[in-house]
ZADREN-629685 format. One record per residue (C-alpha): residue number from 1; residue in one letter; z, x, y. Coordinates in steps of 0.05 Angstrom, whole numbers, plus 32768, in hexadecimal, padded with zeros to 4 digits. Example, Ala and Ser with C-alpha at 12.3 -4.5 7.8 and 13.67 -1.06 7.14 Angstrom:
<1 'a' <809C 80F6 7FA6>>
<2 's' <808F 8111 7FEB>>
***
This chain:
<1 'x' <81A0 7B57 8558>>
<2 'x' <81AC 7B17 8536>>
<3 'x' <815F 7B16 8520>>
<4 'x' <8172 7B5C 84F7>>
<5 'x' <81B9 7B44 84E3>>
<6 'x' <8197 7B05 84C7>>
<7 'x' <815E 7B2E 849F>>
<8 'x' <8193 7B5E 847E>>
<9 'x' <81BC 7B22 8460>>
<10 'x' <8191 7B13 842F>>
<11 'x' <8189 7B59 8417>>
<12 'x' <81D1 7B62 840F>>
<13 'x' <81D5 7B1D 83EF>>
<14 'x' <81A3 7B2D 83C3>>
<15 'x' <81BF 7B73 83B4>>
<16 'x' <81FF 7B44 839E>>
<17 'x' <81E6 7B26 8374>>
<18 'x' <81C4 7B5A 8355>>
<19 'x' <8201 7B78 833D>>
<20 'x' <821B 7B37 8325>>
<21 'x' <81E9 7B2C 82F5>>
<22 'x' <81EB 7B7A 82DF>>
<23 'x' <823C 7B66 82D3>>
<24 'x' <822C 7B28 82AB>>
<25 'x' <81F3 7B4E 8284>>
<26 'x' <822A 7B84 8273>>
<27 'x' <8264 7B56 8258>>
<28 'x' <822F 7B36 8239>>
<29 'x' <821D 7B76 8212>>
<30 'x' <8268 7B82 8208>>
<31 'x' <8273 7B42 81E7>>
<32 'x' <8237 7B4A 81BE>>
<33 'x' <824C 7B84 81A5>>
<34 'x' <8295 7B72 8194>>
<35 'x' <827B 7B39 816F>>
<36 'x' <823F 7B64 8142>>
<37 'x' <8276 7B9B 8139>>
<38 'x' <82AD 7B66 811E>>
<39 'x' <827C 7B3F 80F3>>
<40 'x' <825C 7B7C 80DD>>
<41 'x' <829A 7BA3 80C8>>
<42 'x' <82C2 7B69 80B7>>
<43 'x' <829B 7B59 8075>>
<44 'x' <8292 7B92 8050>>
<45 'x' <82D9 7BA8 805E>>
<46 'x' <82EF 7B6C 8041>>
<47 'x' <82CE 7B76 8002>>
<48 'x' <82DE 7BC5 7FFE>>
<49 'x' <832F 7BA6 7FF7>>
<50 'x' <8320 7B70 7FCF>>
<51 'x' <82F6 7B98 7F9A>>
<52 'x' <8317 7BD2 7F99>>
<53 'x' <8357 7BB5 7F89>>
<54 'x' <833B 7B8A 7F53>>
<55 'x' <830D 7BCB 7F43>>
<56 'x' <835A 7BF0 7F34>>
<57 'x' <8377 7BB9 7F10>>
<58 'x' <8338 7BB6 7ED3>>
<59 'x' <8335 7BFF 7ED8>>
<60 'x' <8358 7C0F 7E98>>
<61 'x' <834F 7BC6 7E76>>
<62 'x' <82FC 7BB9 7E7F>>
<63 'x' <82E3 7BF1 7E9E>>
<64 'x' <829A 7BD9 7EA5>>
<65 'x' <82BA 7BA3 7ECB>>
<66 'x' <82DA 7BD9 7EF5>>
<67 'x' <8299 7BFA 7EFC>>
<68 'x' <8276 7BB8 7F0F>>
<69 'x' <82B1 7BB2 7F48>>
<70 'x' <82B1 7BF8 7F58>>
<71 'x' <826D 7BF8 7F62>>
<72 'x' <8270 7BBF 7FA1>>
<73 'x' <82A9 7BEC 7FC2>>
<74 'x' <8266 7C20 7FBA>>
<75 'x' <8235 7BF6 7FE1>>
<76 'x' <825D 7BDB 8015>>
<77 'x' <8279 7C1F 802A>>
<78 'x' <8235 7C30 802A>>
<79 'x' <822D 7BF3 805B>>
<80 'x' <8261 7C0D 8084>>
<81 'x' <8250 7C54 8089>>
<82 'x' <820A 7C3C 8097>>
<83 'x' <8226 7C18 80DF>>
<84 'x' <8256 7C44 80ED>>
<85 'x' <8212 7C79 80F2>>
<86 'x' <81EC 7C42 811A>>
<87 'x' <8226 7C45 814E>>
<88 'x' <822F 7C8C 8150>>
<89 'x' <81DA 7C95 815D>>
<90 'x' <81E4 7C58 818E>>
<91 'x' <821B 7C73 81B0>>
<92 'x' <81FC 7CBB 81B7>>
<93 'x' <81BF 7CA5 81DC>>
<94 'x' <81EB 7C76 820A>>
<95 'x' <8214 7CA8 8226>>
<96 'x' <81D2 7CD1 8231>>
<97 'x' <81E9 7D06 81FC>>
<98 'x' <81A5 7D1E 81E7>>
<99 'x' <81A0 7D54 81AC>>
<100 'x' <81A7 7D95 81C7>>
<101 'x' <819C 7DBA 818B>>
<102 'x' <8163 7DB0 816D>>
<103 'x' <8152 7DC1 811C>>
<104 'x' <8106 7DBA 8113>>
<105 'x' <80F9 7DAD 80CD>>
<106 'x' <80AE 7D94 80B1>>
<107 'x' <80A8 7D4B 80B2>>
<108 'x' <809E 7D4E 8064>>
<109 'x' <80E7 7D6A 8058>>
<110 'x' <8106 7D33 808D>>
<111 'x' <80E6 7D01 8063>>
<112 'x' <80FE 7D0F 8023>>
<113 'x' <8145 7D18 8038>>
<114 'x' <813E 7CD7 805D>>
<115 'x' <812E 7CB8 8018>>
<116 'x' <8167 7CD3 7FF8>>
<117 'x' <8195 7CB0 8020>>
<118 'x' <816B 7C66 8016>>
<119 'x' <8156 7C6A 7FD0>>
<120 'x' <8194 7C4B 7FB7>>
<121 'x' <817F 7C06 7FED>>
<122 'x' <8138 7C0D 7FE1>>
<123 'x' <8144 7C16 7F8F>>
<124 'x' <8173 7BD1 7F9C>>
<125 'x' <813B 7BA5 7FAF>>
<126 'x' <8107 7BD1 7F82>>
<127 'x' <80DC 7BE0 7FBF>>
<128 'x' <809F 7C11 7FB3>>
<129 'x' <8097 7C3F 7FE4>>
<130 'x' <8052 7C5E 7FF4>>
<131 'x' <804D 7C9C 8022>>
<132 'x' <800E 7CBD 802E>>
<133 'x' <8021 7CF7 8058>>
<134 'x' <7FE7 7D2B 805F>>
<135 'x' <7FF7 7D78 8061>>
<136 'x' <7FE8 7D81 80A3>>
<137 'x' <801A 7D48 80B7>>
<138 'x' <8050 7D58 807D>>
<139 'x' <805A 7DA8 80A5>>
<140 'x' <805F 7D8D 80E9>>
<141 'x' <80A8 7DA2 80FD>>
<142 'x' <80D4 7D76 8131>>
<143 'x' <8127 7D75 812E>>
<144 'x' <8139 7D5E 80F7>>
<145 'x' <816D 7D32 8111>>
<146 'x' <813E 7D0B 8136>>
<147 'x' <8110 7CFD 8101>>
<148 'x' <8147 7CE3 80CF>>
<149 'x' <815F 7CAF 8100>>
<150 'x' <8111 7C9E 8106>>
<151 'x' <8104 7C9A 80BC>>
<152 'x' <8147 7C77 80AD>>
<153 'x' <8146 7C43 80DC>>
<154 'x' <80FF 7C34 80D0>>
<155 'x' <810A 7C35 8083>>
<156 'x' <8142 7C14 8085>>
<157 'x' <8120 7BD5 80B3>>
<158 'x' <80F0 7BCC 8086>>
<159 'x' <810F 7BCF 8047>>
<160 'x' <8143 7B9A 8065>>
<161 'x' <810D 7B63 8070>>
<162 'x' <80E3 7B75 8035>>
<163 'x' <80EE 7B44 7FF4>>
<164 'x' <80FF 7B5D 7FB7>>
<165 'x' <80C3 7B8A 7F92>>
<166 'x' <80AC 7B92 7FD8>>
<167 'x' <8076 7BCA 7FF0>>
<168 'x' <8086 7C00 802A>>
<169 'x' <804A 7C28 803B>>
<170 'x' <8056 7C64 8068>>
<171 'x' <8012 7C8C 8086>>
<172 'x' <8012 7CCA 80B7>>
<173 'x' <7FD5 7CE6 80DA>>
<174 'x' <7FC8 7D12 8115>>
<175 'x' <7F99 7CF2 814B>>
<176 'x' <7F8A 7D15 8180>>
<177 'x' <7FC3 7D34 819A>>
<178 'x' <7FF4 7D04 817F>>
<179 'x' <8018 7CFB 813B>>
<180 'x' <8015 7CAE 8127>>
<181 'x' <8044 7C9C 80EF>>
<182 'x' <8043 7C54 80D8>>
<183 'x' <8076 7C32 80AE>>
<184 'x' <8050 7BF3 8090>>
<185 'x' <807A 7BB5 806D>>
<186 'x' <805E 7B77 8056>>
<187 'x' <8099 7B45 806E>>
<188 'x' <809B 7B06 809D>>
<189 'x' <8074 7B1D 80DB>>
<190 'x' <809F 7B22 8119>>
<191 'x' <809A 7AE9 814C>>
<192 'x' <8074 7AFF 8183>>
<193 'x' <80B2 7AF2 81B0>>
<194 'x' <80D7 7B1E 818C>>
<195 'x' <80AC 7B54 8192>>
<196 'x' <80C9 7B80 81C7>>
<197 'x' <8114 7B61 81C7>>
<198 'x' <8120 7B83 817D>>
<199 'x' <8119 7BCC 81A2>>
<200 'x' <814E 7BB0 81D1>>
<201 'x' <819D 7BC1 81C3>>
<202 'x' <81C8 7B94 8191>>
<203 'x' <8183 7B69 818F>>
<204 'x' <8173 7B4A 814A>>
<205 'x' <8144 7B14 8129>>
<206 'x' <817B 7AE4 811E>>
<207 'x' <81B8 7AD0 813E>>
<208 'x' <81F1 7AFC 8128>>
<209 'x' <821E 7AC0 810D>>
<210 'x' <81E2 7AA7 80E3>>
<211 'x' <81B4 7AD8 80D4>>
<212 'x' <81A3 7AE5 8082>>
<213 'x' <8198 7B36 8099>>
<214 'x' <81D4 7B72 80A6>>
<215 'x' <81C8 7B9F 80DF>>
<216 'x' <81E1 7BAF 8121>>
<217 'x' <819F 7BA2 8148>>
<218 'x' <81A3 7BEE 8155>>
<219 'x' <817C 7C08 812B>>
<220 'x' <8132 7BFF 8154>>
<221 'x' <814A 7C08 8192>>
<222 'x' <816C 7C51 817D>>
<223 'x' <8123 7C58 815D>>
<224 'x' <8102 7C51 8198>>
<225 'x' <8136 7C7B 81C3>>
<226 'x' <8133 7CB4 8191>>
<227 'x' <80DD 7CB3 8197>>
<228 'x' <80E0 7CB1 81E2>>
<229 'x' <8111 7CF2 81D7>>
<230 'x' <80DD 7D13 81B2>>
<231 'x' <80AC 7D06 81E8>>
<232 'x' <808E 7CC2 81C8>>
<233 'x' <8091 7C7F 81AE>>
<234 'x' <8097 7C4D 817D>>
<235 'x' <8068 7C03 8178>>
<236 'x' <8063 7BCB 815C>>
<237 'x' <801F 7BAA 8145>>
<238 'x' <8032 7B65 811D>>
<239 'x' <7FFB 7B5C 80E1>>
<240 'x' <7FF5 7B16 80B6>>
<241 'x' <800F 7B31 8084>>
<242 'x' <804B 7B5D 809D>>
<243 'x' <805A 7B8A 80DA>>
<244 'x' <8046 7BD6 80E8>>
<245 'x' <807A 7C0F 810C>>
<246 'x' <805A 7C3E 812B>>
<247 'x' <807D 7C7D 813D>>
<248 'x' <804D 7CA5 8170>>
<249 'x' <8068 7CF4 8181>>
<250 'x' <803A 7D2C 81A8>>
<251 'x' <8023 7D5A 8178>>
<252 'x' <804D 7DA1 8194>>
<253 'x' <808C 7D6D 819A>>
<254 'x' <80D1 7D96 8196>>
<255 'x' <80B8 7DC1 815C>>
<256 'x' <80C2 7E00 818B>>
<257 'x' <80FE 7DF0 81AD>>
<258 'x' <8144 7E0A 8197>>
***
């Protein structure tokens, strides 16, 4: 007996402590996330009062300086709005509430509303975007919903790190039974240590309190989810001269399912 009592002590020891590091991960997390949320929000909110009331009190006196003012309330509601949609996607594929209903729509369609909603950042920095998207690949139909958070968080990553008068090149091509889509920017490449912790939750480049870049660190890692719910993936390949996404989807994906 005490040969089997002394053999299962370790196990539950071990089982312990287990759980204790799964507890530390999780405050961890929570604290994280307090701190990105508070940081994040704090700034632009800040601004939103400041300008606005200043926007209100040139409004009838100089109104291109109203307009100038009124203008930065525009941008960093557009900030906000922009992490309040990170969250909600987050939060969604946390809880495990996958899309139910699907919308397939072609790929070509998802795109272009996807671009709509980014001009006005891409435009900013004067970023050319390139797409090459062949017929065949342009009338492939997945949900809609899906594709716009892969397209926008992609888009958006890559205009965030490019320099102003930057290039975004965007390709699609069937091989074999797969649809490869690859979002090409010519920025710093990532560090090879970074590599797989950006696709991780509330991960970024930088440390929140002294990072140059906005974001949640949610935006890759709902990427990735969101491919995986589609029945594929996204990668990362690291070039001299920039980094390439890679968003890989079956071919028949969800463009039958309603």
């Amino acid at each position: 007996m005490e040969n089997k009592e002394s053999e299962i002590t370790p196990t539950v020891n071990s089982d312990i402590k287990d759980v204790s590091e799964k507890i530390r991960e999780l405050d961890e997390l929570k604290n994280t996330f307090i701190a990105l949320v508070s940081h994040e929000l704090r700034t632009p909110l800040n601004l939103l009062a400041g300008y606005l009331d200043l926007g209100m009190e040139e409004l009838e006196e100089n109104s291109e300086k109203a307009r100038e003012y009124l203008l930065l309330v525009q941008e960093n509601t557009n900030n906000l709005m922009r992490i309040v949609q990170e969250l909600t996607d987050f939060t969604r594929l946390q809880l495990g509430k996958e899309i139910t209903v699907l919308h397939p729509i072609p790929i070509g369609d998802a795109f272009l509303q996807t671009y709509a909603l980014l001009k006005p950042n891409l435009q900013k920095k004067n970023i050319n975007l390139v797409v090459d998207f062949p017929d065949h690949v342009r009338e492939l139909r997945y949900d809609r919903e899906s594709l716009i958070i892969l397209f926008r968080n992609l888009l958006s990553n890559a205009a965030k790190f490019s320099m102003n008068d930057g290039k975004v090149l965007v390709l699609g091509k069937i091989q074999e039974d797969q649809l490869s889509i690859t979002v090409h920017d010519w920025t710093i490449p990532i560090p090879e240590t970074k590599r797989e912790v950006i696709f991780e939750d509330f991960r970024q480049l930088e440390n929140y309190l002294t990072r140059r870049y906005e974001g949640m660190g949610l935006g890759l890692a709902v990427a990735r989810r969101t491919a995986q719910f589609l029945g594929g993936t996204i990668k990362l390949s690291v070039r001299d001269d920039g980094n390439t996404f890679e968003i890989i989807l079956p071919i028949d994906g969800l463009e039958d399912t309603a």
